[in-house]
C-alpha positions in Angstrom: -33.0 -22.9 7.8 -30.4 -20.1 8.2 -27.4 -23.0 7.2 -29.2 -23.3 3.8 -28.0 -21.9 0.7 -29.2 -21.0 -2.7 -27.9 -21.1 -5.8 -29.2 -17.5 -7.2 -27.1 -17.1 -10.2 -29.0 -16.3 -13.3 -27.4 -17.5 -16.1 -28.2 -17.3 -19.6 -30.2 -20.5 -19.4 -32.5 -19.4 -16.9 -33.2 -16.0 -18.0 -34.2 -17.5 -20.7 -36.5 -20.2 -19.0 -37.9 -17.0 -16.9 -38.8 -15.4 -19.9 -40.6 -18.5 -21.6 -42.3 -19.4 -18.3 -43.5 -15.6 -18.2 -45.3 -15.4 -21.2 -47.0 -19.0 -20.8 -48.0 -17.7 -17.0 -49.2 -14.2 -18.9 -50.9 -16.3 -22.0 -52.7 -18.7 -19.2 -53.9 -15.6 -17.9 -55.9 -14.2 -20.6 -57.2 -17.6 -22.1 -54.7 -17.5 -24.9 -52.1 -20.6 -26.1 -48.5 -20.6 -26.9 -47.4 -22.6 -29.8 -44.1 -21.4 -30.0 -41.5 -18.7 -28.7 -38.6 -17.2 -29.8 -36.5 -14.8 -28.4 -34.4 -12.0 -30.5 -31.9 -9.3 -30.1 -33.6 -6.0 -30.4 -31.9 -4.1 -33.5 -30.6 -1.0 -32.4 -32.9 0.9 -34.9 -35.7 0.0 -32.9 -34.4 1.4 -29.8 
C-alpha cells in the first residue's frame, strides 16, 4: 500500500465535477431534484 500513488491534482475539470456532485449529494439530502446546474463567476459587486 505505501508504493501506491495518487493522482491528487484538482484541476479545473474536477472542481467542477466536485461542485456538481455536491449539490446533487446536498439536493438528495433534503428530498429535492436537480434539473440543471450552472456555475458563474461571482461579479465583484456582489462581494
Amino acid at each position: 500500500m505505501a508504493d501506491e500513488k495518487f493522482d491528487m491534482e484538482v484541476t479545473e475539470e474536477r472542481a467542477a465535477y466536485m461542485k456538481k456532485l455536491l449539490v446533487r449529494l446536498y439536493a438528495h439530502q433534503i428530498g429535492a431534484e436537480v434539473k440543471s446546474i450552472k456555475v458563474r463567476p461571482v461579479s465583484k459587486e456582489n462581494k
